[in-house]
N, C-alpha and C positions, 0 to 999 in steps of 0.2 A: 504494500500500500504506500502510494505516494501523498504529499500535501504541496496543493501549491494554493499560497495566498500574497497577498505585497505588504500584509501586514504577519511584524513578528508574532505580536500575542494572540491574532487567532492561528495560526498556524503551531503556534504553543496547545494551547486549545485543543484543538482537532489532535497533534499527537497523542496528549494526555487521554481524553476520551478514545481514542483509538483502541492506545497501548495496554486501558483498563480491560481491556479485554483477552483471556488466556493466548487464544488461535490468533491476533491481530501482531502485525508488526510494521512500523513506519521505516521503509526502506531510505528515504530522503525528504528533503522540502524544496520549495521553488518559489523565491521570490517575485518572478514574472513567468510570462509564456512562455519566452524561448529557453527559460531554464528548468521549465517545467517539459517540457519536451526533448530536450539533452537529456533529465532526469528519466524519465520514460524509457528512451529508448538505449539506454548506459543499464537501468535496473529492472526493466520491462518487470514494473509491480501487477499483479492481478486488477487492483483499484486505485483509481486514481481522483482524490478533492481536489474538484478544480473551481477557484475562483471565476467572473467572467471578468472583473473591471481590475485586471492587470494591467502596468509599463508595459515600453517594447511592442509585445504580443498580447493580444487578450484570450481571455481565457476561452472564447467562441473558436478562436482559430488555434489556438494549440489545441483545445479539441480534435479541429477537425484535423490535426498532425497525426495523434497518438489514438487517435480510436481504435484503430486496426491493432493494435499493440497490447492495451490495457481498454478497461471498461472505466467510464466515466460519470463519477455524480459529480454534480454541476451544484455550487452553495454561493448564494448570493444574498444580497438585503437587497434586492431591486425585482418586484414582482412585476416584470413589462411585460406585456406581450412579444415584441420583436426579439426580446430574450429568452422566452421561454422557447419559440421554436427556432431561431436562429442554432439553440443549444443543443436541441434534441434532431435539427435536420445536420446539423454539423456531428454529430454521431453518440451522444450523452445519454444513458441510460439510464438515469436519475436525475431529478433537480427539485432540490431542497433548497428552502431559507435560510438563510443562518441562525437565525431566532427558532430553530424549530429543537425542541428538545435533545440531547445527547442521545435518549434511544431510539429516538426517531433515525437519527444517523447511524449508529448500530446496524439497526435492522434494514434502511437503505442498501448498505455497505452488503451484509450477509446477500441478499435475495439479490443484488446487480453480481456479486462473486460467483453466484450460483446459473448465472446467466438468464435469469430475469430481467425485467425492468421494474422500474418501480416513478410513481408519479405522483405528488402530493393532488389531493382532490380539487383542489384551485387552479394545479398546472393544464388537470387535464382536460377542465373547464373550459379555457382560456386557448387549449388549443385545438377544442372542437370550435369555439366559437370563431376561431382566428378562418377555419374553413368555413363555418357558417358566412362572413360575411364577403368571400368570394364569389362573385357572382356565379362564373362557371369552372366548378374547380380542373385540372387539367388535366386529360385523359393519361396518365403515365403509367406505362408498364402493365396497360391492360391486357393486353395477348398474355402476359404472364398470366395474370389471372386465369387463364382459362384453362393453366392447367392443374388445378384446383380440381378435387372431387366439389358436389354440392356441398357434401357434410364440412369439409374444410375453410368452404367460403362462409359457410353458417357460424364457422368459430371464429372468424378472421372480423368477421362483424362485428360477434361479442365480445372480441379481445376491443374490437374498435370505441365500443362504447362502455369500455374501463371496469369491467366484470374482470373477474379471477376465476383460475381457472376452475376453484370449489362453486364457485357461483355460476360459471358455463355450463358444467356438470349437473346441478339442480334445475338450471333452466332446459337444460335439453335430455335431460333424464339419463344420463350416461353418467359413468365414474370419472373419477378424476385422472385417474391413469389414463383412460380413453382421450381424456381431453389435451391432457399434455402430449402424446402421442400426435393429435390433430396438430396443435400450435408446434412439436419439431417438424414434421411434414411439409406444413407449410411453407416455415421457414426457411424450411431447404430447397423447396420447387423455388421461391420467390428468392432466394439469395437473401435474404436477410439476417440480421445479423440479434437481432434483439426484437419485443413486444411494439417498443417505441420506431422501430422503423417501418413493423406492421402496421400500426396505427395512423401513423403519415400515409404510407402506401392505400390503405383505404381510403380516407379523405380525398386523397390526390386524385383518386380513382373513379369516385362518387362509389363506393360501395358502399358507403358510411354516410351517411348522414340525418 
């Protein structure tokens, strides 16, 4: 696990909480982007805190550096719209507040390590509406779609409209196993990489909305 902030004491912070935990370990810190990406790809950590309002480089674009590398929660005091999906289409599997409790980061941290996603219920608010107010959102990587069984596009929906996957399972009367199953399938026809890029990809697509 990497921390990259411009300030010392929350990146103090973020270690501390981290480290309180047995399985966690702070491989480095990164004052800015571009040493948060040197950082990356020197200790290619599992996760990586990444600020957005760094010097240099911001935390948007050393994202879109090191996604491929490490998986990314995105912690900010700045709840914008052009932040939240600038973050998450730049490659960010998480984005938390900073104000948002130590366990709340925890458990970010644990579910993006395990290659989930994870999104505060305000984020994901904000980037259904961010499609909503697209007139016509843009047909991308529909022939992908189409090589989707039905059942897969039925989950790629639910995954769209911020269900889990115990709650996809209840709504369409299958197990949970079954449904995880569905969402790695997918993810592998469509080349994605995480929930948060399925989510955009529906939007993008109008299968969502």
């Amino acid at each position: 696990m990497a921390v990259a902030d411009d300030q010392a004491l929350v990146r103090t912070g973020f270690r501390m909480i981290v480290q309180s935990q047995p399985d966690m370990e702070v491989v480095g810190e990164a004052a800015d982007g571009k040493e948060a990406i040197d950082l990356v790809r020197r200790e290619r950590p599992d996760v990586v805190l990444m600020d957005i309002r760094m010097p240099h480089v911001d935390g948007i674009q050393a994202t879109r550096e090191v996604a491929g590398i490490a998986r990314v929660v995105i912690l900010t005091t700045f709840e914008l719209d052009e932040y939240v999906f600038d973050a998450l289409a730049a490659g960010a599997s998480a984005f938390l507040l900073k104000a948002a409790p130590p366990e709340d980061l925890i458990k970010a941290i644990r579910v993006v390590a395990q290659g989930e996603a994870l999104l505060a219920p305000s984020v994901t608010k904000r980037l259904i509406e961010e499609f909503a107010r697209r007139p016509e959102p843009p047909a991308r990587r529909v022939k992908d779609l189409e090589t989707l069984t039905d059942r897969e596009r039925e989950v790629l929906t639910e995954v769209a409209r911020g269900f889990s996957n115990a709650e996809i399972a209840g709504r369409l009367h299958v197990s949970e196993t079954t449904v995880k199953t569905h969402v790695a399938h997918l993810l592998d026809k469509l080349q994605l990489r995480d929930r948060v890029q399925a989510v955009i990809l529906a939007y993008e697509s109008g299968l969502a909305g």
